[in-house]
C-alpha positions in Angstrom: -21.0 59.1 22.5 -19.0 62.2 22.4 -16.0 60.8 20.3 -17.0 58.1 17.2 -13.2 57.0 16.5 -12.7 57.0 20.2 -15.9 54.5 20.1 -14.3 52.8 16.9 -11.4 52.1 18.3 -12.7 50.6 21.8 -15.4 48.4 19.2 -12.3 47.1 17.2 -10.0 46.4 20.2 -10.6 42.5 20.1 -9.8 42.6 16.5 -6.2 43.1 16.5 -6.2 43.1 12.4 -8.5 46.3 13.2 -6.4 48.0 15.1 -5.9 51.8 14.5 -2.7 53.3 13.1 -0.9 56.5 12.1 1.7 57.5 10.2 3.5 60.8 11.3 4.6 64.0 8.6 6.7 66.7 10.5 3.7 68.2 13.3 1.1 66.3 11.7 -0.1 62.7 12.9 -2.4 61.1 10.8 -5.0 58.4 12.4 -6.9 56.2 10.3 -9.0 52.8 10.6 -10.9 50.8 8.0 -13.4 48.0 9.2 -16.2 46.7 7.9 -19.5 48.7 9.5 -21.6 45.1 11.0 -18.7 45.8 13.5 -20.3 49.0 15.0 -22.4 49.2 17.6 -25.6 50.0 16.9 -26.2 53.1 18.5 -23.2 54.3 17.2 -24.2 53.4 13.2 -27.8 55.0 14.8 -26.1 58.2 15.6 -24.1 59.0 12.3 -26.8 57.1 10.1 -24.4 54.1 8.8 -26.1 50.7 7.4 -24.4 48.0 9.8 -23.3 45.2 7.0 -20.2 42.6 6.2 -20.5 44.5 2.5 -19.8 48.0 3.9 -16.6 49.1 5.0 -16.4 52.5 7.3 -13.1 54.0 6.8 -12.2 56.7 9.8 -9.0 59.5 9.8 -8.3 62.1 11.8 -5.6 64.9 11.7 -3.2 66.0 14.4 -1.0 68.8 14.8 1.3 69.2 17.4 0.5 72.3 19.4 3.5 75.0 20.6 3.9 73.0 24.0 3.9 69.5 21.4 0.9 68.5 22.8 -1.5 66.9 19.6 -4.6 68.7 19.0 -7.0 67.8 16.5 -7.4 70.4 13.3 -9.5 70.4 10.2 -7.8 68.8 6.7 -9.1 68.3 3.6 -8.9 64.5 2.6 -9.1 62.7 -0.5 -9.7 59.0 -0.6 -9.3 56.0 -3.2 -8.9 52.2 -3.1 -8.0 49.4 -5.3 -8.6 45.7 -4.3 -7.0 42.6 -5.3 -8.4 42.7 -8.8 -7.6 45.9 -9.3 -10.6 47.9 -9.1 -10.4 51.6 -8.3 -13.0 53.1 -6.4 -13.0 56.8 -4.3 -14.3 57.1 -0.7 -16.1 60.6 -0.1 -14.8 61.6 3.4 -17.1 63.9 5.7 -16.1 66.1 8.6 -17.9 65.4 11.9 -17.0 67.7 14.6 -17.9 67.0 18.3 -16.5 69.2 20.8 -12.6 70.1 20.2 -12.8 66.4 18.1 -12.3 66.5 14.4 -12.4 63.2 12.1 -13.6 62.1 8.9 -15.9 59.1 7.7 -16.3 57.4 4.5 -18.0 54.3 3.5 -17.8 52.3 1.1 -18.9 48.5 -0.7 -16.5 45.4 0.3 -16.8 41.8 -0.6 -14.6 40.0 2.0 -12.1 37.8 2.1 -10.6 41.4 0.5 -7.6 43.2 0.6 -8.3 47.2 0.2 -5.1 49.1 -0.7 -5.7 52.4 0.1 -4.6 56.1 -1.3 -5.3 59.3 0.8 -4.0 62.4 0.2 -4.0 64.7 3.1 -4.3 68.7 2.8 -3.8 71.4 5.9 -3.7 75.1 5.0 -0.1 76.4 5.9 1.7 72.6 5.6 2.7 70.5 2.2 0.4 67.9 0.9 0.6 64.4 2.3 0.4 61.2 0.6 -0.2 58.0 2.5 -1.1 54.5 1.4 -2.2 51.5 3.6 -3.8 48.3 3.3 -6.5 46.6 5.1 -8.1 43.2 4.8 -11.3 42.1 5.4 -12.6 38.7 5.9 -15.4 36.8 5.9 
């Protein structure tokens, strides 16, 4: 278990609605996946203490830059998360840094109530680079 998204993304591979994307700012790549956390294995929910449920979303992001040879290495951001759903309620995701070798990502859970459609708002800060802006949706089902 050395890399969660790397885990995420192999647990979420026969879910093609699941898949992870990224959107790109100058250097920077942005990763980020949002599932609901009955998907996760459960050593994995084990290992970074996360209640496995159809009500709890997990919401993963990591930060690239490209190096001086333009190869992408992971680096530390600060990220800030909300959500509305289709009714319009607003609710923040608190994101925490896990770091596992030369891997860097972030994790945030938060409450779903599938069939849902979560619109989400990140705003993405690396010392030395502008701030980012990014919205994406995701939908859950039952």
């Amino acid at each position: 278990m050395k890399r969660l998204l790397a885990t995420l993304c192999l647990c979420s591979v026969a879910v093609v609605a699941h898949a992870e994307i990224s959107q790109k700012f100058g250097p920077l790549e942005v990763h980020y996946n949002a599932i609901t956390t009955d998907e996760l294995l459960p050593e994995v929910a084990r290992t970074y203490k996360i209640e496995r449920s159809k009500t709890r979303g997990l919401l993963t992001m990591s930060v690239l830059k490209q190096n001086k040879v333009g190869v992408p290495s992971p680096i530390p951001a600060k990220i800030s998360v909300y959500f509305t759903n289709v009714t319009q309620q607003l609710a923040n995701v608190t994101m925490r840094e896990i770091k596992e070798g030369t891997a860097i990502y972030y994790l945030g859970e938060f409450r779903v109530a599938p069939p849902d459609t979560l619109k989400f708002n990140a705003t993405v800060e690396v010392p030395g680079e502008p701030k980012h802006e990014m919205t994406f949706e995701q939908q859950f089902y039952k």
